[in-house]
C-alpha positions as CSV (number, residue, x, y, z in Angstrom):
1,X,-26.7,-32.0,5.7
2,X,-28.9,-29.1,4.5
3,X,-26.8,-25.6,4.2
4,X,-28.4,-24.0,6.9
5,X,-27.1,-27.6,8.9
6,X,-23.6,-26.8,7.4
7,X,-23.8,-23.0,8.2
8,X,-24.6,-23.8,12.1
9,X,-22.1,-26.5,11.8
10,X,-19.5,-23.9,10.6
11,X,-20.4,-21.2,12.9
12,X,-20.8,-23.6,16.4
13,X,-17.1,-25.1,15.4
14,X,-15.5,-21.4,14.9
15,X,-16.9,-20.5,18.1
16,X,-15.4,-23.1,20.2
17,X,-11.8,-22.4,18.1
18,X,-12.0,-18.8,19.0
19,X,-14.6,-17.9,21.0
20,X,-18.2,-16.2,20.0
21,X,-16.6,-12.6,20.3
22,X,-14.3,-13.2,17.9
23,X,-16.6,-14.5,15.3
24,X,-18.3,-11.8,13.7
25,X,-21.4,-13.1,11.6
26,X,-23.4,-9.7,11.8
27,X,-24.4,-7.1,9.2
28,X,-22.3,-4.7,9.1
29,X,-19.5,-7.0,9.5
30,X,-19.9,-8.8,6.5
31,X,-20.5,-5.7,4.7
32,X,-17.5,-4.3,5.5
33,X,-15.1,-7.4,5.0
34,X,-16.7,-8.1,1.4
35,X,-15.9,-4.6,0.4
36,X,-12.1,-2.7,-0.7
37,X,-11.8,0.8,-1.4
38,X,-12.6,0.0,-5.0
39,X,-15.6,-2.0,-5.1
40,X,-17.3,-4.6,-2.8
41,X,-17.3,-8.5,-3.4
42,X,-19.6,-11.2,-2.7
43,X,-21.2,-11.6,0.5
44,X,-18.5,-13.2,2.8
45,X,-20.0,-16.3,4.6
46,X,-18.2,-15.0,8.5
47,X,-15.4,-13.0,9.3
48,X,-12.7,-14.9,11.8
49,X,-10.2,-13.2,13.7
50,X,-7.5,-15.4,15.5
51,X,-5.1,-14.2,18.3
52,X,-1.8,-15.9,17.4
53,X,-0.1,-19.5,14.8
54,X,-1.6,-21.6,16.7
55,X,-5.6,-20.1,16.2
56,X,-4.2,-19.7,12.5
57,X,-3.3,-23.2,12.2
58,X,-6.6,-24.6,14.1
59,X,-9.1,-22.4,11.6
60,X,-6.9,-23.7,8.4
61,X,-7.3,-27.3,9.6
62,X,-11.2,-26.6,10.6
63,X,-11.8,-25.4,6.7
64,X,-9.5,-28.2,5.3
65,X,-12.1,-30.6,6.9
66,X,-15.0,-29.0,6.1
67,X,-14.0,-28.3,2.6
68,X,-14.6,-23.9,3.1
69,X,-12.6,-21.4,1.5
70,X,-10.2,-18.7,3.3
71,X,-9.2,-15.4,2.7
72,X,-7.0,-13.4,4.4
73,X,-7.6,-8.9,5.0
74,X,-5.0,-6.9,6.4
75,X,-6.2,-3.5,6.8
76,X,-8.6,-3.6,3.7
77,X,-6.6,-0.4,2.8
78,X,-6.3,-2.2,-0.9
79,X,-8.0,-0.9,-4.2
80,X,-7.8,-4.4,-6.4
81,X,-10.2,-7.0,-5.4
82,X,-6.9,-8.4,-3.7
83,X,-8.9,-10.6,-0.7
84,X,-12.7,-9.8,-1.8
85,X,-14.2,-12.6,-3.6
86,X,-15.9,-13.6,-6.8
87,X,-18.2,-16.5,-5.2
88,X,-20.0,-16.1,-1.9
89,X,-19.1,-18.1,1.3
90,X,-15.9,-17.5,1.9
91,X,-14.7,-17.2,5.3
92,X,-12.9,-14.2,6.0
93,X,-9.4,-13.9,8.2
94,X,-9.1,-10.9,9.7
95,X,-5.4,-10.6,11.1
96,X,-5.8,-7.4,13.0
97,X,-5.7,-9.3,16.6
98,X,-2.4,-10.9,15.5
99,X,-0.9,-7.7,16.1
100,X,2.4,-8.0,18.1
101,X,5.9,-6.8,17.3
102,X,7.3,-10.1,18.6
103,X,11.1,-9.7,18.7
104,X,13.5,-6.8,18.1
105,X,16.9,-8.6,17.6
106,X,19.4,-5.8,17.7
107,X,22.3,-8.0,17.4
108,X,21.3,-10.1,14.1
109,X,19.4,-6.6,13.2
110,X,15.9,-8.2,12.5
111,X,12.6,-7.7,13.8
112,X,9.8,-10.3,14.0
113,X,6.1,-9.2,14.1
114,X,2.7,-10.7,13.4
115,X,1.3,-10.5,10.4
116,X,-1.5,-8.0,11.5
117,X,1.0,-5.4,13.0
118,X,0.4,-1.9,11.5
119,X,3.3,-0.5,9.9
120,X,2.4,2.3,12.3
121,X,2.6,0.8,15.5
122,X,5.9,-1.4,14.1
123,X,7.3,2.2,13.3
124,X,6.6,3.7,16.6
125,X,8.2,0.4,18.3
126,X,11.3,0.9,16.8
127,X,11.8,4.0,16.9
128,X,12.5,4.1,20.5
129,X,15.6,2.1,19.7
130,X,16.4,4.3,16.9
131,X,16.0,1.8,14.3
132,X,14.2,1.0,11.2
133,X,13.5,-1.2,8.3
134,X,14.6,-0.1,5.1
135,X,10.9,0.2,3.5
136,X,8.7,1.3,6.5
137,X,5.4,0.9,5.1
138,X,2.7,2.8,2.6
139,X,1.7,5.7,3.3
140,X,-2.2,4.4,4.6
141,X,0.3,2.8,7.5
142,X,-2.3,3.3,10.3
143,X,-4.0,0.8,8.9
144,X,-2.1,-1.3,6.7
145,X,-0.6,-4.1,8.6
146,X,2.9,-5.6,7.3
147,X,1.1,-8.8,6.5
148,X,-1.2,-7.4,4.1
149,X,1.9,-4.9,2.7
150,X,3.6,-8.2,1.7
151,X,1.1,-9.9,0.6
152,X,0.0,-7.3,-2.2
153,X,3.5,-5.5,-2.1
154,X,4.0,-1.7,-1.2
155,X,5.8,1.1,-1.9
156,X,6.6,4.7,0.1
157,X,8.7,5.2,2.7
158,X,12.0,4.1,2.3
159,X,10.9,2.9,-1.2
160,X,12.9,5.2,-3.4
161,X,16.3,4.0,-2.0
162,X,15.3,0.5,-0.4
163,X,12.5,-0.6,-2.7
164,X,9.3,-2.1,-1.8
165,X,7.8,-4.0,1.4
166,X,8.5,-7.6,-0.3
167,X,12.5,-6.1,-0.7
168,X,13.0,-5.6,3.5
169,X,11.3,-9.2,4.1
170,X,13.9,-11.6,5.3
171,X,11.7,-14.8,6.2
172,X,7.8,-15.3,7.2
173,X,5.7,-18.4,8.5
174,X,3.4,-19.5,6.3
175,X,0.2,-21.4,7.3
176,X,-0.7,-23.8,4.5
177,X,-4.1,-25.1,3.2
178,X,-4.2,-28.1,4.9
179,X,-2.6,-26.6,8.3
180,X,0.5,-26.9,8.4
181,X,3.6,-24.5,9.0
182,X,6.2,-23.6,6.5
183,X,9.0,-21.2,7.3
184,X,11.4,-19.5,4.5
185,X,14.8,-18.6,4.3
186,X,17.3,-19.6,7.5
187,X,14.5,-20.7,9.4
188,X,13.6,-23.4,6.7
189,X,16.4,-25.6,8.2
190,X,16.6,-27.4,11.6
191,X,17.9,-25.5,14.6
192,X,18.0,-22.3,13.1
193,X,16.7,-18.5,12.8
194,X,15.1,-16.4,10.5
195,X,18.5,-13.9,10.0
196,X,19.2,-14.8,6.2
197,X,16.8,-14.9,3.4
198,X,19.1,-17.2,1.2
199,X,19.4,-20.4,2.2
200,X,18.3,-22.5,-1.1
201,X,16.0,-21.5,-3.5
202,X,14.0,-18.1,-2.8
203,X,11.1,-19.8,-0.6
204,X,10.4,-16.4,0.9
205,X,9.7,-14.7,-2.5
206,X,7.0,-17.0,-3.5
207,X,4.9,-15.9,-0.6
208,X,6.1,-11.7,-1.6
209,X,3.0,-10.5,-3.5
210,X,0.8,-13.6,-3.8
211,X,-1.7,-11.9,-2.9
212,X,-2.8,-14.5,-0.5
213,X,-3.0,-17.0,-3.0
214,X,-0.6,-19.5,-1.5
215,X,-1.0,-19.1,2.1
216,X,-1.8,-17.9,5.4
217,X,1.1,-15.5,6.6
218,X,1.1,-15.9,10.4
219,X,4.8,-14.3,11.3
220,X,7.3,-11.8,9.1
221,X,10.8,-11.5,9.6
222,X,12.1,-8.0,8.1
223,X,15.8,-6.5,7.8
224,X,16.8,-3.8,10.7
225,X,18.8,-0.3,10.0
226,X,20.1,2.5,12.1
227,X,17.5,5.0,11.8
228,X,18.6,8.1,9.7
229,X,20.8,10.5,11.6
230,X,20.5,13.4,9.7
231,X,17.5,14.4,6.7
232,X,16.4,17.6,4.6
233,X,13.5,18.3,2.1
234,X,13.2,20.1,-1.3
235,X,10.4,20.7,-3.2
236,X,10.7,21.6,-7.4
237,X,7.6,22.7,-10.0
238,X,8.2,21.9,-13.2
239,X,6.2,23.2,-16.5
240,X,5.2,19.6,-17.7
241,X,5.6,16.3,-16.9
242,X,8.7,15.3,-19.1
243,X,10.6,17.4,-16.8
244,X,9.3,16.4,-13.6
245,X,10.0,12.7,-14.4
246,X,13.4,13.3,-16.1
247,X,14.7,15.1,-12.8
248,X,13.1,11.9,-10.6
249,X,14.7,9.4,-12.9
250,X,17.8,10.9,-12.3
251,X,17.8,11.9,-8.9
252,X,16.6,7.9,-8.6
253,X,19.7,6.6,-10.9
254,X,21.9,8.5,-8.4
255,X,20.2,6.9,-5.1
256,X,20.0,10.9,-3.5
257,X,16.3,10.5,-2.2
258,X,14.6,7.7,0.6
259,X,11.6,9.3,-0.8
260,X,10.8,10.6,-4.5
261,X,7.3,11.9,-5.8
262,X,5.5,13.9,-7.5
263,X,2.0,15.1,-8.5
264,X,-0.1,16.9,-11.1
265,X,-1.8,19.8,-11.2
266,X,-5.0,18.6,-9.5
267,X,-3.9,16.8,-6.6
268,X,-2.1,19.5,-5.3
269,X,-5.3,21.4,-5.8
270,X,-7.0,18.7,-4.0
271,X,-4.8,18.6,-1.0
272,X,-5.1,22.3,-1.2
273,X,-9.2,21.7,-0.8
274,X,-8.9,18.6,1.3
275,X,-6.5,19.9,4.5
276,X,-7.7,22.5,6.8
277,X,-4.9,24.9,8.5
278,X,-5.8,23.2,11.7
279,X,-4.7,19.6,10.4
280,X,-1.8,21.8,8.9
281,X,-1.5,23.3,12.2
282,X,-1.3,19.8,14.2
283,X,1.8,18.8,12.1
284,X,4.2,21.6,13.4
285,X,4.1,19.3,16.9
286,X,5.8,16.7,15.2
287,X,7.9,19.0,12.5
288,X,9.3,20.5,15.6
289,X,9.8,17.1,17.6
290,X,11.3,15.9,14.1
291,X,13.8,19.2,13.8
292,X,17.2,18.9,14.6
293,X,18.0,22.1,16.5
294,X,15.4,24.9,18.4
295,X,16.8,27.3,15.7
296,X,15.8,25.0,13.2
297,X,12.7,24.4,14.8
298,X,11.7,28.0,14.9
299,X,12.4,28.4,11.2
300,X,10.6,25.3,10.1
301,X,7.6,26.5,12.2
302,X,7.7,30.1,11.3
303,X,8.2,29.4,7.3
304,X,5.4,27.3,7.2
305,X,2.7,29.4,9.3
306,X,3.9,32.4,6.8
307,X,3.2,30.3,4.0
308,X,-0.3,29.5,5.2
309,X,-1.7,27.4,2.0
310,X,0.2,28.7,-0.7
311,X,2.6,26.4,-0.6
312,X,0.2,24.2,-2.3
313,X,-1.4,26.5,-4.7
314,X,0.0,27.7,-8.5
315,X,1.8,24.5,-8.7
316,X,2.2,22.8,-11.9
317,X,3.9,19.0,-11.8
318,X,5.7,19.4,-8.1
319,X,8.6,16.9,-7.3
320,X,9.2,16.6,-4.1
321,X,12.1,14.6,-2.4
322,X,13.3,14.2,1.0
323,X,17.2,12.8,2.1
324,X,18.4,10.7,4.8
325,X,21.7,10.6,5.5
326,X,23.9,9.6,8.3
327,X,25.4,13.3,8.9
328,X,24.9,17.0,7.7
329,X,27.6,16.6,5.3
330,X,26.4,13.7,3.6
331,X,22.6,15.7,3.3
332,X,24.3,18.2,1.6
333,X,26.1,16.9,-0.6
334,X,23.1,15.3,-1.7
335,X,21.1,18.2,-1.8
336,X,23.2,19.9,-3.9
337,X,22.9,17.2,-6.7
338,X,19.2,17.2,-6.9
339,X,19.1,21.2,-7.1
340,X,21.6,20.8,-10.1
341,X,19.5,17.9,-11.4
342,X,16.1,19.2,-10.9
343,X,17.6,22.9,-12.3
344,X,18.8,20.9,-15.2
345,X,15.3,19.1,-15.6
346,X,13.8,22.9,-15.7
347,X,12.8,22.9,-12.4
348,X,12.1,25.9,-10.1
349,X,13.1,25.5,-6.4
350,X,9.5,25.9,-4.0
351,X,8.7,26.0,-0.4
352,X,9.6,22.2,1.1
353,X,6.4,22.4,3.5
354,X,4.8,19.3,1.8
355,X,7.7,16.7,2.0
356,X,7.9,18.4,5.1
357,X,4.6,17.7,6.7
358,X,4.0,14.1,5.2
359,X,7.5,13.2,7.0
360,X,6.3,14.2,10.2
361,X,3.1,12.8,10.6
362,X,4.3,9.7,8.0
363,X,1.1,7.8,8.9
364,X,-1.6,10.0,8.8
365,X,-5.4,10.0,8.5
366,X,-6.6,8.3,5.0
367,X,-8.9,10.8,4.1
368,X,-7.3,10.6,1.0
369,X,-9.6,7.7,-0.1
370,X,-12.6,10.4,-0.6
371,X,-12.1,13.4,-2.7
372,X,-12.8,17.1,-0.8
373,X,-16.3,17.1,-2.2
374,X,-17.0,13.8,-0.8
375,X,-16.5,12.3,-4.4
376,X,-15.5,8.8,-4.9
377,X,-11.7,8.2,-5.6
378,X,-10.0,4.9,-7.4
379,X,-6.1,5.1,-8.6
380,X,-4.7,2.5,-11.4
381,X,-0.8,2.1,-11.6
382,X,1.9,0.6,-13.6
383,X,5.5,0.2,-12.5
384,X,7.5,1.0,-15.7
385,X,11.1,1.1,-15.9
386,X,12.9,5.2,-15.8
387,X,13.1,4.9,-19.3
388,X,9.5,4.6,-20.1
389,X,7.8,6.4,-17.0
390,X,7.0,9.7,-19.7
391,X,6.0,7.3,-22.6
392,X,3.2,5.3,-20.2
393,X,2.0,9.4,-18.8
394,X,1.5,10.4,-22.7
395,X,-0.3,6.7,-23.5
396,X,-2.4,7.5,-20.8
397,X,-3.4,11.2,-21.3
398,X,-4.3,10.0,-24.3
399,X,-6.5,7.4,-22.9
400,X,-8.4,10.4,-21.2
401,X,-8.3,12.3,-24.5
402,X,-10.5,9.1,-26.0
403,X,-12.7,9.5,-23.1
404,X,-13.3,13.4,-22.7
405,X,-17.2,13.2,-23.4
406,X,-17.5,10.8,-21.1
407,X,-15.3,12.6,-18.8
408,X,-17.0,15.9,-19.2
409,X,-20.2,14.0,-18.5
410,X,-19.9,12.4,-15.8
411,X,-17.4,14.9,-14.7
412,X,-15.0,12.9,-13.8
413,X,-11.8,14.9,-12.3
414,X,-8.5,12.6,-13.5
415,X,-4.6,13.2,-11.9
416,X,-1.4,11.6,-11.3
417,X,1.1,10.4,-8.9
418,X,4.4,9.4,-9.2
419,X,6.9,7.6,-7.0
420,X,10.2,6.5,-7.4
421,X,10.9,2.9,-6.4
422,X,14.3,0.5,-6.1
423,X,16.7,3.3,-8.3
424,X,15.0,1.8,-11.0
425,X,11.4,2.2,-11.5
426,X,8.8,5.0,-11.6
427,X,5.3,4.2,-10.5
428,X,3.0,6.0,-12.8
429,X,-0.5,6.1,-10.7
430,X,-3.2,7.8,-13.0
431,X,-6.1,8.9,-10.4
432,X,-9.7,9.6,-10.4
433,X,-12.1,11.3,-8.7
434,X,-16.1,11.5,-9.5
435,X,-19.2,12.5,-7.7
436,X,-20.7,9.0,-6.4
437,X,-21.6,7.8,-2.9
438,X,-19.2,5.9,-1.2
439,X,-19.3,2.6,1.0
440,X,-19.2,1.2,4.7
441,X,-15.7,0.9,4.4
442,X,-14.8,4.2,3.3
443,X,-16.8,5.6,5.7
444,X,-15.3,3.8,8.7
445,X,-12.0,4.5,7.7
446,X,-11.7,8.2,7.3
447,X,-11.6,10.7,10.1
448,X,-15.0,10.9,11.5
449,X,-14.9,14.7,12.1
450,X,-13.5,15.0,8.7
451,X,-16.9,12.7,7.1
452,X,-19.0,14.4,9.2
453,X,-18.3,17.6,7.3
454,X,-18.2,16.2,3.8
455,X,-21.1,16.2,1.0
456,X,-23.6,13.5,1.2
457,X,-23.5,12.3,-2.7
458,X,-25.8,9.7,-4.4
459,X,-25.1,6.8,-5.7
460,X,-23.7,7.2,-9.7
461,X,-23.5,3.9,-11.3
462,X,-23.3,4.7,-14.8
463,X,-20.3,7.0,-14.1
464,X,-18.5,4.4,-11.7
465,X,-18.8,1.6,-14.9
466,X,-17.6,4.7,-16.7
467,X,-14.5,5.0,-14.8
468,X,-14.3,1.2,-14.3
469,X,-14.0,0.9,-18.4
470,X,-11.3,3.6,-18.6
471,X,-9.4,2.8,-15.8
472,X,-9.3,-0.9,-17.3
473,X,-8.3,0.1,-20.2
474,X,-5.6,2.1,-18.6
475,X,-4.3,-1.2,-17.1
476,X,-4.2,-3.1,-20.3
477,X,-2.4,-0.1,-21.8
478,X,0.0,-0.9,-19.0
479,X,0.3,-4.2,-19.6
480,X,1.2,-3.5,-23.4
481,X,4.2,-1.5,-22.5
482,X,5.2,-4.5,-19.8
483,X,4.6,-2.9,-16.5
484,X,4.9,-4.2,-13.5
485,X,2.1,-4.2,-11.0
486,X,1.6,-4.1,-6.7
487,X,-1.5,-5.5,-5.5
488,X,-2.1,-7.2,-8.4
489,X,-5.6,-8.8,-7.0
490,X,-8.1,-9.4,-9.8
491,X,-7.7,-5.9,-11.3
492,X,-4.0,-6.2,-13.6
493,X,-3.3,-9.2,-16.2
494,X,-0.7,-11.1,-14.6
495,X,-1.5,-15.1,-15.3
496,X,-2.4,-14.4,-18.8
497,X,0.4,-11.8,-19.8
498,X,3.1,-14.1,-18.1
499,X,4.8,-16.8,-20.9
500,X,4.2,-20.4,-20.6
501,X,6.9,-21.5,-18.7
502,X,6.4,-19.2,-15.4
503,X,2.6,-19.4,-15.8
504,X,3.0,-23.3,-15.5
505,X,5.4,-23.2,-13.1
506,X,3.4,-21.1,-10.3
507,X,0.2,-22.9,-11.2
508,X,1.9,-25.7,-10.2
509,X,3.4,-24.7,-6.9
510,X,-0.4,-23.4,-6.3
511,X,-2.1,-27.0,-6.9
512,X,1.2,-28.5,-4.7
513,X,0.1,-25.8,-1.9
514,X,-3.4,-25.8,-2.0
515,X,-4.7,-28.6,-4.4
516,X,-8.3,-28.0,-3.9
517,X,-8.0,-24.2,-4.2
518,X,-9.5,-22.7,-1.3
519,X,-7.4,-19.8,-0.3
520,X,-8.4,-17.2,-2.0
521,X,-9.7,-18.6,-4.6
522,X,-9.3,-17.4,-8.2
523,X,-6.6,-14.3,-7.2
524,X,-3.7,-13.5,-9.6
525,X,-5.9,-16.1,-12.1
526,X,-4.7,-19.0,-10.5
527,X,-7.1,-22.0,-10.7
């Protein structure tokens, strides 16, 4: 059979699975799907989007037979060459029809969903109940499904106190190469459901951050919590960096915050640039629906609309932290020990409009993904323990300082982003920003009003494989000082830094799982 034979073959059979409309083999499709925010892969051969376990199983059975390679895309909100793919012909799952929140269970306290539910729309399901998972998804959460989130792991809301996405899972279904199902935790055994994550060996883990590599996620289980009664914001500026991250460690060690971060100089300048008063403006609906009294209300309101923008200008490393707690008392309490820490740490109290804002409208556009002057935007991160979050800033500053020809050149603008994850990590997330055209998938993800207003730039290869050269090196740096990494992808070492005996041990589990290799073929270095 000739390829074009094989390609009609392929195409006629995922018709009849799933029907024509929900086989996309056109243009812009593909284009799309073989992109990340980072940089696009090779051509995808179609892009599949099934409804439900069943559809999952019958498109993992169809490839088995015909010996094609899957991948799996959330809500390509990823930055790591996580699902796009170093050989063409891959056929892409997208997961964003399998969409459901399929059981609330408010007496075992779990919820169930598919594995393409947004974090948004899980968020906006449970809060009518009041309730909550622990980590409630990244901060691109309009897109980014919980599937995806586990898959490459996550961290933001919730993620200072409760850690990241893989730490609220409790069990998941797990389509396998060759079709079948395989359900972790409780839910392993006969008879029973997914309430514990326990039960044996750690089955669920293994599929937390695999980027794909080891199966089709169909269904995730995740942990249930009262939401927050009571919560409070404060904002510091500190004079440098060692400050800023001494204060987070420590507000971290002492589990005050659900949310910890903190920026340099030039993403609050960005921001600043970036968000007009009106998108400012549209917040105070939800500050006010968010505020726990009309008097508070008023104040929040009136505080920020006399602030206008300054709130985000003459800032030097801001912190910013907000506190949930189930009563005033307890938010107090807690306030009070991150003014004395952050005081301590040299820190000057400032407005609390940012942590603010970002709390009421938690999943917001993404226009974050292009810088104000329509510049192209890629981050690099390492998860280093508190200890060593101010060593891995100065190791990378003086990464930049290697670079600043090339820098000044291609002027590339370079910041940083902290968050505090577990009560035991910082994430160090080095950013930049440089004036290069951006793809199909950046443009359909962003705001259209907000495009529509933005600087048309030109393509800038030399200064992208300038960028792409620092911001590897950046990563090895990492690596040296033994970070730890979400979304791994194709972007961090992870197979070669890990030592012989884990490195053998998950290659084997990924020959048991998928012994000819076609899920995702080649993530994480797995062969």
């Amino acid at each position: 059979m000739t390829s074009v034979d094989q390609t009609t073959n392929l195409m006629s059979r995922l018709n009849a699975l799933l029907g024509a409309e929900h086989v996309l083999s056109d243009a812009d499709s593909l284009e799309i799907y073989a992109q990340d925010i980072w940089k696009a892969g090779e051509p995808v051969a179609a892009v599949v989007r099934p409804a439900d376990t069943g559809q999952l199983v019958s498109i993992a059975q169809l490839a088995a037979e015909l010996g094609i390679c899957l991948a799996v895309r959330g809500g390509g909100m990823s930055y790591t060459r996580g699902y796009t793919q170093t050989s063409p012909g891959v056929v892409m799952i997208c997961t964003q029809r399998m969409n459901a929140v399929l059981e609330i269970n408010t007496e075992d306290m779990t919820v169930t969903v598919q594995a393409g539910c947004t974090w948004s729309a899980l968020h906006e399901a449970l809060g009518q109940q009041r309730l909550r998972t622990p980590y409630w998804g990244p901060l691109s959460g309009r897109y980014a499904t919980v599937g995806g989130s586990v898959s490459q792991n996550s961290i933001f809301w919730g993620g200072s106190r409760y850690g990241s996405s893989a730490d609220s899972v409790v069990s998941m279904e797990v389509v396998l190469a060759n079709g079948d199902i395989l359900r972790t935790g409780s839910a392993a055994q006969q008879h029973a459901t997914p309430f514990f994550r326990h039960f044996g060996p750690d089955l669920t883990g293994l599929f937390c951050s695999d980027c794909g590599a080891l199966g089709l996620k169909a269904t995730i289980t995740l942990k249930l919590m009262p939401d927050a009664g009571e919560q409070d914001y404060l904002s510091f500026d500190f004079n440098s960096y060692p400050g800023l991250l001494a204060a987070m460690a420590e507000i971290t060690r002492q589990g005050l915050a659900s949310e910890c971060f903190g920026f340099d100089p030039l993403l609050t300048e960005m921001r600043a640039q970036r968000d007009s008063l009106m998108a400012d403006a549209r917040s105070f609906g939800n500050v006010l629906a968010k505020a726990g009294s009309l008097k508070q209300a008023a104040s929040d309101t009136l505080g920020i609309l006399k602030g206008g923008r300054r709130f985000m200008k003459d800032l030097a490393w801001p912190l910013h932290a907000i506190v949930e707690e189930k009563n005033s008392s307890a938010v107090a309490d807690s306030l009070k020990q991150i003014r004395s820490l952050a005081t301590a740490s040299g820190g000057t109290e400032v407005s609390n409009a940012i942590p603010k804002i970002m709390r009421a409208n938690p999943f917001g556009p993404v226009n974050n993904m292009i810088g104000p002057g329509g510049e192209r935007w890629a981050p690099v991160h390492g998860l280093l323990p508190l200890s060593q979050a101010d060593e891995a800033t100065t190791a990378v500053l003086h990464i930049f300082a290697q670079h600043e020809q090339v820098i000044e050149r291609f002027n590339i603008r370079t910041g940083f982003l902290y968050n505090a994850v577990a009560g035991s990590c910082i994430a160090v997330e080095p950013l930049f920003f440089w004036p290069d055209s951006v793809d199909a998938l950046h443009r359909a993800s962003v705001d259209a009003d907000f495009y529509r207003r933005l600087p048309k730039l030109e393509q800038n290869l030399e200064a992208r494989n300038a960028v792409a050269s620092i911001r590897q090196g950046i990563a090895d740096k990492f690596s040296e000082l033994g970070a730890a990494h979400l979304q791994i992808g194709r972007s961090y070492q992870f197979s070669e830094a890990l030592e012989p005996a884990p490195r053998q041990l998950l290659q084997a589990i990924k020959t048991a799982l998928d012994p000819d290799n076609r899920i995702n073929p080649g993530v994480l270095g797995l062969s």
